[in-house]
C-alpha positions in Angstrom: -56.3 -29.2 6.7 -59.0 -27.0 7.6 -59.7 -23.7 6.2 -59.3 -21.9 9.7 -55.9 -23.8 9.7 -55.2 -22.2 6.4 -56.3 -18.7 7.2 -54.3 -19.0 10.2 -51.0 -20.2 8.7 -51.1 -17.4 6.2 -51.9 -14.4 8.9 -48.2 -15.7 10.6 -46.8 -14.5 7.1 -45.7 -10.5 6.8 -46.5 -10.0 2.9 -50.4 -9.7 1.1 -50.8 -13.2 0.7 -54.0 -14.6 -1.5 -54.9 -18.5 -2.1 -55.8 -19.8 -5.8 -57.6 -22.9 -7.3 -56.2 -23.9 -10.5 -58.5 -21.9 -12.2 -57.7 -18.5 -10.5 -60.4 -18.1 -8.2 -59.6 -16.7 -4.7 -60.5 -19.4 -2.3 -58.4 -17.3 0.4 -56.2 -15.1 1.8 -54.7 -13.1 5.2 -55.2 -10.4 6.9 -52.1 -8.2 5.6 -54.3 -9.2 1.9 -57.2 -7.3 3.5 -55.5 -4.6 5.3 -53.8 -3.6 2.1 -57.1 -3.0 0.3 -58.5 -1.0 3.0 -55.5 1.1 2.5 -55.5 1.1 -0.8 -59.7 2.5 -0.9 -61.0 -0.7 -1.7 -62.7 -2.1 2.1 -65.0 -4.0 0.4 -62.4 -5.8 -1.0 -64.1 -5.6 -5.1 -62.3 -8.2 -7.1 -60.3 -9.5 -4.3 -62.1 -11.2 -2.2 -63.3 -14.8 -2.0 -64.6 -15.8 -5.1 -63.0 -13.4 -7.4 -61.2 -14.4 -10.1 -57.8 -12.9 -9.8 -56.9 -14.4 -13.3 -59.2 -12.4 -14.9 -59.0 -9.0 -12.6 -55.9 -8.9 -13.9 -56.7 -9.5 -17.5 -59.0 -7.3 -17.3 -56.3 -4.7 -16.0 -54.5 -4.9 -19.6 -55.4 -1.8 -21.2 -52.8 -1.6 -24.0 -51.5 -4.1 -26.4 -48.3 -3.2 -25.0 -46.5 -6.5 -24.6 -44.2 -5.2 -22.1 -47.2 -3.7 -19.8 -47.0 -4.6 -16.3 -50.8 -6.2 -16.2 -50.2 -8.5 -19.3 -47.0 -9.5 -18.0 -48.6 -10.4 -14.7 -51.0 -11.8 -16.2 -48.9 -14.2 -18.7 -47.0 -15.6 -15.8 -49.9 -16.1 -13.5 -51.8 -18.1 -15.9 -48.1 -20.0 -16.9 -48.5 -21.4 -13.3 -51.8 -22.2 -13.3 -51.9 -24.1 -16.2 -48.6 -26.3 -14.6 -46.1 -24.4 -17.6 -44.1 -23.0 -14.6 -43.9 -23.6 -10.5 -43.1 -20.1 -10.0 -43.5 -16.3 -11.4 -41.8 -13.1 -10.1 -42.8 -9.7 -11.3 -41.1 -6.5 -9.5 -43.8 -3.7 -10.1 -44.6 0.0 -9.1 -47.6 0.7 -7.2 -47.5 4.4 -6.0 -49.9 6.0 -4.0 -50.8 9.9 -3.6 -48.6 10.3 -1.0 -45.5 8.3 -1.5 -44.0 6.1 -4.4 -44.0 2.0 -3.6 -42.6 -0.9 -5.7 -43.7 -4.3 -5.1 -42.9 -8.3 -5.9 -45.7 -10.4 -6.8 -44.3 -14.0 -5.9 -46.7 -16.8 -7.7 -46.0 -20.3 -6.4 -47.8 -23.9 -7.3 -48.2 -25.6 -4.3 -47.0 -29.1 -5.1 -49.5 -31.1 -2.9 -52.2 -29.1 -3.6 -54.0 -28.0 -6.4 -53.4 -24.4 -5.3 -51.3 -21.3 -6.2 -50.1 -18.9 -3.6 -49.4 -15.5 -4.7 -47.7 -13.1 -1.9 -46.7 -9.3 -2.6 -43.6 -8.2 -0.9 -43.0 -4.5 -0.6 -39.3 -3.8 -1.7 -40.0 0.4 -1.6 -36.8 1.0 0.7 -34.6 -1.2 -1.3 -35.6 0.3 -4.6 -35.4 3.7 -2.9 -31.8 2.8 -1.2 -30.7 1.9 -5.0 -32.2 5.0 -6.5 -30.8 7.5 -3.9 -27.1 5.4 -4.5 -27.9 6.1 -8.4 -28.4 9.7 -7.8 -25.3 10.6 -5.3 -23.1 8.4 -7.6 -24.0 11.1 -10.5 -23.9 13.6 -8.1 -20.0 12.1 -7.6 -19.4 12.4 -10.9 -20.8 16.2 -11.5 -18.9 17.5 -8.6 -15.7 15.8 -9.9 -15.8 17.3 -13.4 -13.3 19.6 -13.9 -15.5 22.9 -15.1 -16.1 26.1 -13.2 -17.7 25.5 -10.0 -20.2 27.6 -10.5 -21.7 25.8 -12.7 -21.1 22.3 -11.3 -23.5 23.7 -8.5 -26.2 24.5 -10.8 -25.8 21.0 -12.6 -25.9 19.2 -9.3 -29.0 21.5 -7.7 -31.5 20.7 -11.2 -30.3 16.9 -10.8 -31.3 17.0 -7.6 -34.6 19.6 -7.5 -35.8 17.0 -10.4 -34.9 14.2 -8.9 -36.2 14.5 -5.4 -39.4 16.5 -6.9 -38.6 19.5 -4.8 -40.1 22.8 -6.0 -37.1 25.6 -5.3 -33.1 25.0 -4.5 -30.1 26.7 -3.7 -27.0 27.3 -2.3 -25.9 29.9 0.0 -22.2 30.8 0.6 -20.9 32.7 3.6 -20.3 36.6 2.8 -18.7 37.9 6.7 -21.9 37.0 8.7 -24.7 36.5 5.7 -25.9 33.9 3.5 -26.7 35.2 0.4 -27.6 32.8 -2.7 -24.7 32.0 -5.0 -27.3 30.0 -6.8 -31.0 29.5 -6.8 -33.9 27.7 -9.1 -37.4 28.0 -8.0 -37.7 30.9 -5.7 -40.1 33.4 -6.1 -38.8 37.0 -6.7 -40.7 37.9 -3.2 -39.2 35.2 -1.5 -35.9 36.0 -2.6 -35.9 40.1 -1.5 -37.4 39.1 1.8 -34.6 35.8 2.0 -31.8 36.3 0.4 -29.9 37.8 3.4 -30.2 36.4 6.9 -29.2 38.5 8.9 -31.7 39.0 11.5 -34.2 41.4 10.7 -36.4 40.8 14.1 -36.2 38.2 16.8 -38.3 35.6 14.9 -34.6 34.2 14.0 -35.2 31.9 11.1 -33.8 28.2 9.6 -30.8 29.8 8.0 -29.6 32.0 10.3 -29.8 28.9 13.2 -27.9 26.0 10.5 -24.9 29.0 10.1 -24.0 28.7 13.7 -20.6 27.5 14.3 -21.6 26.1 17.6 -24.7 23.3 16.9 -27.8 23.5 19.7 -28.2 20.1 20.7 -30.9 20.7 22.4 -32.8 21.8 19.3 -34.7 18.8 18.1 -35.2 19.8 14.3 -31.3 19.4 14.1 -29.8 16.2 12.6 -26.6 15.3 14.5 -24.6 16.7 11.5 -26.8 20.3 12.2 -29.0 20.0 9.7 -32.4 21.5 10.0 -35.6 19.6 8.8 -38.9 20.8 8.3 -41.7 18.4 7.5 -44.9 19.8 8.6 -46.4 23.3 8.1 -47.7 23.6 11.4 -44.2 24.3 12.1 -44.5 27.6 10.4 -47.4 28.3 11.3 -47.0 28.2 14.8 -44.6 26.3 16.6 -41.2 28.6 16.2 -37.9 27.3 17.0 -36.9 30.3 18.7 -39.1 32.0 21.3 -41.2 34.7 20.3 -40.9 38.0 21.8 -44.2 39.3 23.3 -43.6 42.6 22.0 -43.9 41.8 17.8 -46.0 44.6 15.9 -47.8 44.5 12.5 -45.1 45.4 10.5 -42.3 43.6 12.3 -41.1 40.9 10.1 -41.7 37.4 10.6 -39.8 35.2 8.1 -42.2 32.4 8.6 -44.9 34.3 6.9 -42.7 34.8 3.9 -42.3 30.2 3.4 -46.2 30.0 4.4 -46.9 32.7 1.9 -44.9 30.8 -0.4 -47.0 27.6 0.3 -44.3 25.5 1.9 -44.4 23.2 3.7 -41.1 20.9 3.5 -37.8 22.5 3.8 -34.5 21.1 4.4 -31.4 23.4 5.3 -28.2 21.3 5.2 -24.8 23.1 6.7 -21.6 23.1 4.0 -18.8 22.7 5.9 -15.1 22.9 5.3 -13.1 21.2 8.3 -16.2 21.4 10.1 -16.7 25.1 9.6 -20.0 26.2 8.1 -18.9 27.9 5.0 -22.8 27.8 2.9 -26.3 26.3 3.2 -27.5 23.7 1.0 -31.6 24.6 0.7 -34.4 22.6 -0.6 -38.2 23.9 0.0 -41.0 21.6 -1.1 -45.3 22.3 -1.1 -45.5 19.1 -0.2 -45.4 17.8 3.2 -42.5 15.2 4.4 -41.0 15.2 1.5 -38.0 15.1 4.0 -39.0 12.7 6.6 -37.2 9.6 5.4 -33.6 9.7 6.9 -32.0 8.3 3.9 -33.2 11.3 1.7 -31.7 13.4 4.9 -28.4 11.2 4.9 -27.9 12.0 1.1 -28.6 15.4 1.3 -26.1 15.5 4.3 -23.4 13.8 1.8 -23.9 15.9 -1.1 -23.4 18.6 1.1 -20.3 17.2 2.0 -18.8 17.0 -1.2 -20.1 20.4 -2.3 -18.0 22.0 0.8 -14.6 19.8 -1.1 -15.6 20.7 -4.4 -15.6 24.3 -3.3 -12.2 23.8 -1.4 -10.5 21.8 -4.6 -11.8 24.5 -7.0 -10.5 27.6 -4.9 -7.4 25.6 -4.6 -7.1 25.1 -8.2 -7.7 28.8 -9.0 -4.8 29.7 -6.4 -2.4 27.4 -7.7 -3.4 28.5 -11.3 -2.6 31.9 -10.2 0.5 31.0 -8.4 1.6 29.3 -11.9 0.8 32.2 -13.9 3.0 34.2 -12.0 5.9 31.6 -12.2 5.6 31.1 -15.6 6.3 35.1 -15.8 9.3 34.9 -13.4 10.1 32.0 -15.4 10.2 33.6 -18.8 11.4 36.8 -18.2 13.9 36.4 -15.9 17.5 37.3 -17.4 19.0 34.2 -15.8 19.2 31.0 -18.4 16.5 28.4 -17.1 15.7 25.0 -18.7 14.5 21.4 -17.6 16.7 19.0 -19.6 15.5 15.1 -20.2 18.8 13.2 -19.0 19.7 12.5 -22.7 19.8 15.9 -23.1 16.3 17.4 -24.8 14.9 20.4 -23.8 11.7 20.4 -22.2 11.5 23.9 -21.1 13.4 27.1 -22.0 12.8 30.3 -20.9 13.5 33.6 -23.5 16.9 34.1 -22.1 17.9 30.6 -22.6 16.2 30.8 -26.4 17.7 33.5 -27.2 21.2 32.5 -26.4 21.2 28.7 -28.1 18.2 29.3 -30.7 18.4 30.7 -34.2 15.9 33.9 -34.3 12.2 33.5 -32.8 13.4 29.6 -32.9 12.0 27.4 -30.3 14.8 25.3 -28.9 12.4 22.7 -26.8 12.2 19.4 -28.8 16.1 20.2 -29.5 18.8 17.7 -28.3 21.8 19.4 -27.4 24.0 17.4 -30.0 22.2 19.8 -32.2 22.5 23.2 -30.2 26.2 22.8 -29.4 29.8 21.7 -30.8 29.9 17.7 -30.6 32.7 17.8 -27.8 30.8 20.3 -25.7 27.6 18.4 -26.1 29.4 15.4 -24.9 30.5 17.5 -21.6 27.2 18.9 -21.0 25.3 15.5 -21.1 28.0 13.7 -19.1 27.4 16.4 -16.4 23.1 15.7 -16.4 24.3 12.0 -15.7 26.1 12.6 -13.2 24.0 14.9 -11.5 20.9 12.2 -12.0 23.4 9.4 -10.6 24.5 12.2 -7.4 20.7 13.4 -7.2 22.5 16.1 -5.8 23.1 19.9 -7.4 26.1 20.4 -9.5 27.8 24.2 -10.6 30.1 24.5 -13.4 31.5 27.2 -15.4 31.8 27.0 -19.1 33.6 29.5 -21.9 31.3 29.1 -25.1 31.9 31.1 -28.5 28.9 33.4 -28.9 28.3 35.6 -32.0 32.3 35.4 -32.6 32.1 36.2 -28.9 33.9 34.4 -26.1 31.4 34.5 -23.0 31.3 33.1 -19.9 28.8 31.0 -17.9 28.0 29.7 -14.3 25.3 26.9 -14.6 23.8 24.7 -11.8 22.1 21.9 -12.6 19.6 20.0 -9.9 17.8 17.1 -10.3 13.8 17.3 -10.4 11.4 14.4 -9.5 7.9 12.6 -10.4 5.4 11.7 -7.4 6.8 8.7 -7.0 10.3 10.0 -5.7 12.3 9.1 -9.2 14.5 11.3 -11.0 12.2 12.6 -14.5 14.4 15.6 -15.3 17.2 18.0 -15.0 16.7 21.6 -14.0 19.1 24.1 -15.5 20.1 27.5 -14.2 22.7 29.7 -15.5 24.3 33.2 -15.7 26.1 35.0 -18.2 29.2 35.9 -15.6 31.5 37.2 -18.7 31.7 40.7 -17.3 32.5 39.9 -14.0 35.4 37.3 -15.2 36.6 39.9 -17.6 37.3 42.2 -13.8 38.3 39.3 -12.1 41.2 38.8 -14.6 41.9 42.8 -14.8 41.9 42.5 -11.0 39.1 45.3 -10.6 38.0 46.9 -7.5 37.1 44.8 -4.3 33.4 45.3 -4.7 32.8 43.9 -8.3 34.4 40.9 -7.3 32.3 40.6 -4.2 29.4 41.2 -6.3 30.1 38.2 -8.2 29.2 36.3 -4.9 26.1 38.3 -4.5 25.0 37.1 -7.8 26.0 33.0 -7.0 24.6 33.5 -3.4 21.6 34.6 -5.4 21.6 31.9 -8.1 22.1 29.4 -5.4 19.4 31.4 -2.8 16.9 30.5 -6.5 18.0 26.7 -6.2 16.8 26.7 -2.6 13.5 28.1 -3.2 13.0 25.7 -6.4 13.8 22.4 -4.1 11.7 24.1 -1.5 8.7 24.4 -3.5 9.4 21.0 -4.8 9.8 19.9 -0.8 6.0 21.4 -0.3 4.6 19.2 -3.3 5.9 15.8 -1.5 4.7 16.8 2.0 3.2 13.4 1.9 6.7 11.6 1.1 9.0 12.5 4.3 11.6 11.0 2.9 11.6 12.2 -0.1 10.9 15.8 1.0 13.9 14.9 3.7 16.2 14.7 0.3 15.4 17.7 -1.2 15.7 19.3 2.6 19.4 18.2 2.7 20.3 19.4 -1.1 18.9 23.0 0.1 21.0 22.8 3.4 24.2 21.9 0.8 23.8 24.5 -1.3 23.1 26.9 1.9 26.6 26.2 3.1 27.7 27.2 -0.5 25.9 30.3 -0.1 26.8 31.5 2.9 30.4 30.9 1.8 29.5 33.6 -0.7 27.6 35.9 1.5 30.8 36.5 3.8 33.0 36.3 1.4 30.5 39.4 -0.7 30.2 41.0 3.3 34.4 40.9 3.9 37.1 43.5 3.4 39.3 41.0 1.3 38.5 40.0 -1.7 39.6 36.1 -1.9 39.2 35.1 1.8 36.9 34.3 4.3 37.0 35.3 8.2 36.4 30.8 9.0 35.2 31.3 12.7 31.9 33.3 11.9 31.2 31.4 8.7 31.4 27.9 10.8 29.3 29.1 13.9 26.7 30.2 11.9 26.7 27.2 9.5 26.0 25.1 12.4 23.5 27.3 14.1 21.6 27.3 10.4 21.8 23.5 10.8 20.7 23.4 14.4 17.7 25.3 13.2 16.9 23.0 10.9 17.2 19.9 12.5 17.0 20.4 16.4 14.0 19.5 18.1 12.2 20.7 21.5 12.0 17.5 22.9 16.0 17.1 22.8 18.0 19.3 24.7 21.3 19.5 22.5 24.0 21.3 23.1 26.6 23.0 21.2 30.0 23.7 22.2 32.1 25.9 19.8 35.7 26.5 19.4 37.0 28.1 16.8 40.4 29.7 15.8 39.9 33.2 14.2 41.9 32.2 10.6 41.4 33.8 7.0 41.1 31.0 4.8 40.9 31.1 0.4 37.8 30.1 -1.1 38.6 26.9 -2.3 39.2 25.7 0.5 35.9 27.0 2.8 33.3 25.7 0.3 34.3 22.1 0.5 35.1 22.8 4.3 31.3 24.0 4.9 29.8 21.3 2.8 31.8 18.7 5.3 30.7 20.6 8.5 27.4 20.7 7.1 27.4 16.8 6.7 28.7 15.9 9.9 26.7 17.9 11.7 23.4 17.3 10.5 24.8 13.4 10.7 25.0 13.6 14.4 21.6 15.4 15.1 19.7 12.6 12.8 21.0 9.9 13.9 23.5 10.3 17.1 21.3 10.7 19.6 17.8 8.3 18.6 16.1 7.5 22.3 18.1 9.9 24.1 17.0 13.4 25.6 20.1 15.4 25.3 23.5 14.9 24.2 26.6 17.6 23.2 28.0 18.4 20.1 31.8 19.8 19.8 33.0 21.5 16.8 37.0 22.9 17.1 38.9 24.4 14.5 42.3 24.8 15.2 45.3 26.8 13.1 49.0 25.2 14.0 51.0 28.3 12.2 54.3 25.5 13.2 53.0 23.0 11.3 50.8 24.8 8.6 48.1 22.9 9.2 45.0 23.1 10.1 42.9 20.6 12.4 39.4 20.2 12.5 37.2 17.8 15.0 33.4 17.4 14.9 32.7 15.2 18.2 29.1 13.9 20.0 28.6 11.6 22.8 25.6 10.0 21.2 25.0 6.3 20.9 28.0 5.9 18.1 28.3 3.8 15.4 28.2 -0.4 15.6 31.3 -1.9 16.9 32.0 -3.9 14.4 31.1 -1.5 11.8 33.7 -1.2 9.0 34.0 3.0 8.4 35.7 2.7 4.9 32.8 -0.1 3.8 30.1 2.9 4.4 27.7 3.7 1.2 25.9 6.3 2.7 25.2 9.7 0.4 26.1 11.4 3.0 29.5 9.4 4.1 30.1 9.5 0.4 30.1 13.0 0.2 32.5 13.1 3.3 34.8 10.9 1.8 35.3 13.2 -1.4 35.1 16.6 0.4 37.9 15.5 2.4 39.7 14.0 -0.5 39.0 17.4 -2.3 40.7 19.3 1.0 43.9 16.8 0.3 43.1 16.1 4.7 43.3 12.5 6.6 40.5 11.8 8.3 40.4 9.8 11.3 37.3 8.3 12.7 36.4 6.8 16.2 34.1 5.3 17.2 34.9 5.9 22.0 31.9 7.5 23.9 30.1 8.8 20.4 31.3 9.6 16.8 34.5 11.6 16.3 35.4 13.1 13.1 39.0 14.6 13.1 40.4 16.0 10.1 44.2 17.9 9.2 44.4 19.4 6.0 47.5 21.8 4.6 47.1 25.9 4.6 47.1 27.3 1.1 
């Protein structure tokens, strides 16, 4: 094959490609070989052109006895090949110029017909750039994902970065009403800072900052990335070519704040919005005296990122401090409140205890969590207490009982509710405890005190219980992201409002021991038509209720039914319809002492051949024993809806 033949085969090829006898000498190479040297100020092409011996040019390159030097190693492998020890050498090398930094492959190959060795350089820069740039934002990652003040995460991150990408001055701006000042800053001058460090206009020359903080991104603008970044590679920029227009009407004095970055000598500068939700909450600022130190869009693309983060970082950490804040202040409720609160394992060890609680089951200044309550209490009241936490983790629903324990020599009184509390994955991890020394108001009960003591013993449960609701409510907001779950803890608070709002009419009546049952039902359902009613169903509520005074034992578990049928028919009576009726009539025979009550919708029913009795439901359950507990037959159908009709004895 001729040598023209040659030359021309190897200009096809992309790489620096040079052609070797077996003794090193260059005995050819392409035109990418050439054009490299001229770049590289070398157009005369001194040790490598024809003739030269690229062996020893590179020998001759070893200026160290370093054994690890790139030249030796080069040289090492080259020579292996030549002398038929290997058919191929790689070597990945730097080769950085003035004005950017370059890393190279130098592939040596023995060609196996030939008495030749091809050597070709192949420019990797981007990958090794791409990696480098991964390598950074990956520590980046992990700095903004460290768990210490965010203040000086963001000085941590900006020196990893200024060093990093060689920049000469960084910082962040956060957004004060309409300004910019620095929250942090390494680099700038103290001139450039008194001239810079607010933004707010000072003339009409508007400047970078000021333009990257708009909300509303100028598309039109072409130093703005598509994310609204602004990126400023060239000095001529500043010294001439404003990205605003220029008034005609500027005066010695007025100030410009280009003069202040071309005093400064600058001549790259990158302003990168930080954005929450897409609202520009800082400015992420890099100024360079170098020129396009910007200009390669995956430097732009990371900066863009880390900007990114910063703007969550800032949002997790201001979150953290609220909620830290928000805990502080429970932890006070939680401690000094005069009610008796504790979270129970379900064998019965404390957890938590407030002072109240320590007080009352703790020797003095004794700690009772780490304490089982086999060692707190008598053995046969121990046994009741932790049969009562199983039961309520078996229910998963609230449970209020009264206890007389010997205190001091003392016989006192106590109204506890216990509730179940859950993990993030929707399982039951502990029971909360909440209870009231209600000696006092027993002691007046039994004397038969005046009407308003005993109806401020219902003030106090519809308290207690109005405390439940808000605990299962602020448990509900944790598991936002569980809907079933949070649906759970929605219908335990809806229980325990029926209870309440027994107590609030019975603490708002004239008599002490009963409640007026038509107000107390209409507004039970309203509360649950509130809850679960929706604007995209039109349902509608037809009341009729008998004006009766009815004892307290039996209006509780009476509420707590209406409550479950009712919410029953709006969840599940009327799925793919639009509207649909809901009937509730309470009726009082006097003839018959009885009293008849019938919960009716015309939704879509329950399965034909659906077995009532064989239901398992929590809430059919709880159905089934409120009735039971009301001593009432119940009577289900199943024509044109669900029908729910109940007769249950006067006391």
């Amino acid at each position: 094959m001729s040598d023209i033949s040659v030359n021309n085969i190897l200009d096809t090829f992309d790489h620096n490609i040079v052609l070797l006898d077996m003794k090193g000498t260059i005995v050819d190479y392409n035109n990418k070989w050439k054009k490299f040297a001229v770049e590289n100020d070398n157009p005369s092409l001194i040790n490598s052109d024809i003739g030269s011996n690229y062996l020893e040019v590179t020998k001759r390159a070893i200026i160290d006895e370093d054994e690890n030097s790139t030249a030796k190693r080069a040289y090492l492998g080259i020579k292996d090949v030549l002398e038929g020890i290997k058919d191929r050498f790689d070597l990945e090398y730097p080769c950085h110029s003035p004005d950017e930094k370059r890393w190279f492959i130098m592939h040596a190959r023995k060609v196996s017909a030939h008495d030749r060795v091809v050597i070709y350089h192949e420019n990797v820069s981007k990958r090794k750039k791409a990696e480098q740039y991964r390598n950074l934002y990956s520590k980046i990652l992990s700095i903004l994902n460290e768990s210490s003040d965010y203040d000086k995460i963001i000085a941590r991150v900006c020196l990893k970065l200024k060093n990093k990408l060689e920049v000469n001055a960084i910082g962040i701006r956060l957004k004060e009403n309409t300004d910019y000042p620095f929250f942090y800053q390494n680099g700038f001058s103290k001139r450039f800072l008194d001239f810079e460090d607010s933004i707010i206009v000072k003339s009409e020359k508007q400047f970078f900052c000021a333009i990257v903080g708009e909300q509303e991104r100028d598309s039109s603008n072409h130093f703005l990335t598509e994310y609204g970044s602004l990126i400023v590679n060239d000095p001529a920029v500043l010294n001439g070519n404003t990205i605003e227009s220029e008034t005609e009407t500027e005066t010695e004095t007025e100030y410009d704040p280009r003069m202040i970055s071309i005093q400064e000598g600058y001549s790259s500068i990158a302003m990168i919005p930080i954005k929450i939700e897409n609202n520009i909450i800082g400015i992420f600022q890099l100024n360079g005296y170098k020129n396009n130190l910007f200009n390669d869009t995956n430097i732009v693309d990371l900066l863009e990122d880390i900007a990114s983060n910063i703007g969550h970082t800032i949002k997790r950490k201001e979150t953290e401090a609220e909620l830290k804040k928000a805990l502080l202040r429970l932890q006070s409720f939680f401690e000094y409140s005069p009610l008796l609160i504790g979270e129970l394992t379900p064998d019965g060890t404390y957890e938590r205890a407030n002072r109240a609680l320590n007080t009352l089951l703790g020797s003095k200044n004794a700690d009772i969590v780490g304490s089982n309550l086999d060692e707190l209490l008598d053995s046969e009241i121990a046994r009741i207490y932790k049969s009562r936490l199983s039961k309520t983790k078996e229910k998963g629903d609230p449970l209020v009982v009264e206890d007389t324990l010997t205190v001091d020599g003392e016989e006192k009184v106590f109204r506890t509710v216990l509730f179940p509390l859950y993990d993030e994955n929707n399982k039951i991890i502990s029971i909360g405890s909440i209870g009231e020394d209600i000696t006092d108001l027993k002691r007046l009960e039994e004397l038969e005190k005046s009407n308003l003591i005993v109806q401020e013993i219902h003030h106090r449960v519809k308290n207690n219980l109005q405390v439940i609701i808000s605990l299962l409510n602020m448990q509900a907001r944790l598991f936002s992201y569980d809907p079933q779950f949070k649906n759970a803890l929605v219908e335990s608070q809806n229980r325990i409002r029926s209870m309440a709002l027994a107590h609030e009419k019975l603490y708002k009546a004239d008599s002490i021991a009963h409640v007026e049952i038509s107000s107390y039902i209409s507004d039970l359902v309203d509360y649950v038509t509130r809850i679960y009613g929706t604007p995209d169903k039109k349902i509608s509520l037809h009341k009729s209720i008998d004006k009766v005074h009815m004892d307290m034992d039996l209006v509780v578990p009476l509420g707590l039914l209406i409550n479950e049928i009712v919410t029953n028919s709006y969840k599940h009576a009327f799925v793919g319809r639009e509207q649909g009726n809901i009937s509730i009539s309470f009726e009082s025979h006097e003839n018959e002492n009885a009293n008849v009550l019938v919960v009716k919708d015309d939704g879509i029913g329950m399965p034909d051949d659906l077995d009532v009795d064989e239901l398992s439901s929590v809430g059919y359950r709880i159905i089934k024993i409120l009735s039971q507990q009301l001593s009432a037959t119940m009577d289900v159908s199943n024509s044109n809806g669900t029908c729910y009709k109940l007769v249950f004895e006067k006391l």
